[in-house]
C-alpha positions in Angstrom: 11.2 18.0 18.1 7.6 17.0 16.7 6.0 14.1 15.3 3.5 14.0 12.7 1.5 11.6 10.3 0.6 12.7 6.7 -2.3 10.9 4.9 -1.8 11.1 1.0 -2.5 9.9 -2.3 -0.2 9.0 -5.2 -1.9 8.4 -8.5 -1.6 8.7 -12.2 2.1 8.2 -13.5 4.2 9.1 -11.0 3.1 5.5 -9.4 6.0 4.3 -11.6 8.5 5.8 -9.8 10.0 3.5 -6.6 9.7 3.3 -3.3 13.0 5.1 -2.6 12.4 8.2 -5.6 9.1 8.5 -3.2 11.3 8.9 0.1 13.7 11.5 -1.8 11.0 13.3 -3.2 9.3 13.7 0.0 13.3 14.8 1.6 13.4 17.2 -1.3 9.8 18.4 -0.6 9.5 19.4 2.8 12.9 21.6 2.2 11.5 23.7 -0.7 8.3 24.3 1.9 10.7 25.5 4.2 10.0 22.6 6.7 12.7 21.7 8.9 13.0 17.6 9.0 14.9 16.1 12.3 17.8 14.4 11.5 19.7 11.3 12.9 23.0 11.5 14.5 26.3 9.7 13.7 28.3 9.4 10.4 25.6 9.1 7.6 22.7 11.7 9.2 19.6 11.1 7.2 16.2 12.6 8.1 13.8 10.7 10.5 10.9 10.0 7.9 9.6 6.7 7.1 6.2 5.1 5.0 3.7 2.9 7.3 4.5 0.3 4.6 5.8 0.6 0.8 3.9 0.9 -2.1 4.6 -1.5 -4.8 6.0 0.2 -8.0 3.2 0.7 -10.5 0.6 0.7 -7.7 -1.9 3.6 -7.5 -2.3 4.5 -3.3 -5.6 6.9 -2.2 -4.7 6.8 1.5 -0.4 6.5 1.9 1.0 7.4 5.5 4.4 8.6 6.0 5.6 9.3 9.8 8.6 12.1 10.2 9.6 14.3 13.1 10.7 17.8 12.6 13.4 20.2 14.5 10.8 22.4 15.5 7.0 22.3 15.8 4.4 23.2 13.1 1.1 23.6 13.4 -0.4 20.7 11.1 -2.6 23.1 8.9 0.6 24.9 7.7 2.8 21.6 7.2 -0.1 20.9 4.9 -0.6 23.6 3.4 2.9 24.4 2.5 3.9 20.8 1.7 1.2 20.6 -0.8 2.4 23.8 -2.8 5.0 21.9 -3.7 4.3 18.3 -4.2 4.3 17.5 -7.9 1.3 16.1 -10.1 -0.3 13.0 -8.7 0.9 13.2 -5.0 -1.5 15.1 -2.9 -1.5 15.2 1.1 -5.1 15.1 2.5 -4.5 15.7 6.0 -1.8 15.6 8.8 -2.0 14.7 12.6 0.4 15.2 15.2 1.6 12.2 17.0 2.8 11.3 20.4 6.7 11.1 21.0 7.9 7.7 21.6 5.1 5.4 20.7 5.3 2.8 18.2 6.1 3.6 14.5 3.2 3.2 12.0 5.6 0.5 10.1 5.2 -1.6 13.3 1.5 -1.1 13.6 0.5 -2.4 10.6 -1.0 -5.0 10.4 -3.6 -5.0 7.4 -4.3 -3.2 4.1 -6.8 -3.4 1.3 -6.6 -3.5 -2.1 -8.5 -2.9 -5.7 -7.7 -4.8 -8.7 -9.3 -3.6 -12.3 -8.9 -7.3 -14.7 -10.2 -6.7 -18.7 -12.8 -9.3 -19.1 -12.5 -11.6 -22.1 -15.1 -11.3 -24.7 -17.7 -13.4 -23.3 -17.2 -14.0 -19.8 -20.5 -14.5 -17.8 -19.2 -16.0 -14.5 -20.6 -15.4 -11.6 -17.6 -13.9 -9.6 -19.1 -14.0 -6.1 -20.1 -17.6 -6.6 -16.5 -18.3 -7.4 -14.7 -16.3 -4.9 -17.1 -17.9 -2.1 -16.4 -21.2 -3.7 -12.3 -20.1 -3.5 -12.3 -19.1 0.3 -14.3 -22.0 1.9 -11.5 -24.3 0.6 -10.2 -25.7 3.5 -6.7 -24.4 2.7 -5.4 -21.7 -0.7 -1.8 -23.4 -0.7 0.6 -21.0 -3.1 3.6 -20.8 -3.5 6.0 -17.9 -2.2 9.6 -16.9 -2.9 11.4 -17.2 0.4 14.4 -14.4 0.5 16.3 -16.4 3.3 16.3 -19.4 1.8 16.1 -18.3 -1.7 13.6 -20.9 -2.8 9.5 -21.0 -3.3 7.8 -22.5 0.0 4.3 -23.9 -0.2 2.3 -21.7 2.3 -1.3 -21.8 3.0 -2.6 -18.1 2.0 -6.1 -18.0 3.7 -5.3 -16.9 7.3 -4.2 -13.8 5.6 -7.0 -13.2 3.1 -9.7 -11.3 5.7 -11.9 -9.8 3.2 -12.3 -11.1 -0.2 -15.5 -9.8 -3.5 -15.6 -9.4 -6.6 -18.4 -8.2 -9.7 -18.1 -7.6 -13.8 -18.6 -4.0 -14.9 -18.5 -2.6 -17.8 -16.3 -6.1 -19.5 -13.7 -5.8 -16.7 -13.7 -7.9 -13.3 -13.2 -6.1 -10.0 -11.9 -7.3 -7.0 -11.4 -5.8 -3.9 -9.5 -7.5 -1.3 -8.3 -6.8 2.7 -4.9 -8.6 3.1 -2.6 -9.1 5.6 0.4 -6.7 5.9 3.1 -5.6 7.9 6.1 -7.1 9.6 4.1 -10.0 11.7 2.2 -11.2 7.9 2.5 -9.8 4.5 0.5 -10.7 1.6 0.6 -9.4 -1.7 -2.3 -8.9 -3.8 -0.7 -10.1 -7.1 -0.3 -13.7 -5.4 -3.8 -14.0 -4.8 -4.8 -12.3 -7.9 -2.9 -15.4 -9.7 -4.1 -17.9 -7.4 -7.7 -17.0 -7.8 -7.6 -16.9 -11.3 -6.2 -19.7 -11.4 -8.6 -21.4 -9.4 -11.4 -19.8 -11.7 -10.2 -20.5 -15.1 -9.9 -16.6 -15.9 -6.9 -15.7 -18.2 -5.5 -12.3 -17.8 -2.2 -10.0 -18.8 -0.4 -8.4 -16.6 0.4 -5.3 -18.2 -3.4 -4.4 -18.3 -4.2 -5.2 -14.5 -4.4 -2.0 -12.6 -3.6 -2.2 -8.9 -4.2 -0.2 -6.0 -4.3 -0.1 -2.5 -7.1 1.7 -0.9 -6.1 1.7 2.9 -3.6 0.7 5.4 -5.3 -0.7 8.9 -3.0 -0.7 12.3 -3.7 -2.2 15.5 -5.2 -0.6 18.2 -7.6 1.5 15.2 
């Protein structure tokens, strides 16, 4: 029994499909390459594979992690090479480390991630998005607020603790922002709440459907 980490990218359309099409896929992926996934025990057996932390649907990723363990051991060149022969357009693995038995999962040593967000500019705009994003994190506090699952209601919660990295610039009439976040089981922030909060701060109108979002890179502790 080995353990391994994949680094890979998912882009273009198949960022539509979900979090759980993405964990089949991946099942249904390593069996075609003829790579033997370790399974758990019990009733419901299902193989010992997992993401360092899901991908929102619609969100492009350039540097995913997922974490498995086989039934026997590979050497990481051929898991790569023979994973990728079979991965469909817009996934592609770009490397693939072994890991050491019985540490931490990569779920649990997440603890940041970063983020870049593509806005259309309206016709016009001339603002000076550094200026405003320095003026939106020296606030003493970024109070939102976010949909509590236990509860079921919206909590006021002060978002800056979370926010470690925050810039911005206009190009070509569309605003870019690039943001490091918190994320993971201790904090999680998502992107699109301080996309809106921001914006809303700054007086910039924006749809939805046009904003493209993607996350960049996942940070864990101890790295």
């Amino acid at each position: 029994m080995k353990r391994y980490v994949i680094k890979f990218s998912k882009e273009g359309s198949i960022r539509y499909i979900s979090h759980l099409d993405m964990h089949r896929l991946f099942k249904r992926s390593f069996k075609r390459a003829g790579i033997r996934l370790q399974y758990s025990q019990g009733f419901n057996p299902h193989p010992k594979m997992s993401f360092a932390q899901p991908l929102s649907l619609g969100y492009s990723g350039s540097s995913e992690y997922l974490e498995f363990e086989t039934a026997e051991p590979y050497q990481t060149g051929e898991i790569l090479e023979k994973a990728n022969s079979v991965m469909p357009e817009g996934i592609r693995l770009h490397s693939c480390e072994e890991l050491p038995s019985g540490g931490k999962s990569l779920a649990a040593l997440t603890e940041a991630a970063s983020y870049e967000i593509v806005i259309p500019a309206e016709e016009g705009f001339h603002g000076n998005i550094e200026t405003l994003l320095k003026e939106y994190i020296e606030r003493p506090q970024i109070p939102v607020l976010k949909y509590q699952k236990k509860t079921g209601r919206d909590l006021e919660v002060d978002i800056k603790p979370m926010i470690a990295e925050i810039h911005g610039m206009v190009n070509d009439n569309h605003i870019m922002l690039t943001m490091k976040l918190s994320a993971g089981s201790t904090a999680n922030l998502s992107p699109e709440i301080v996309l809106a909060s921001f914006c809303e701060f700054a007086g910039i109108s924006y749809d939805r459907a046009e904003v493209s979002i993607g996350r960049t890179e996942i940070y864990f502790k101890n790295n």
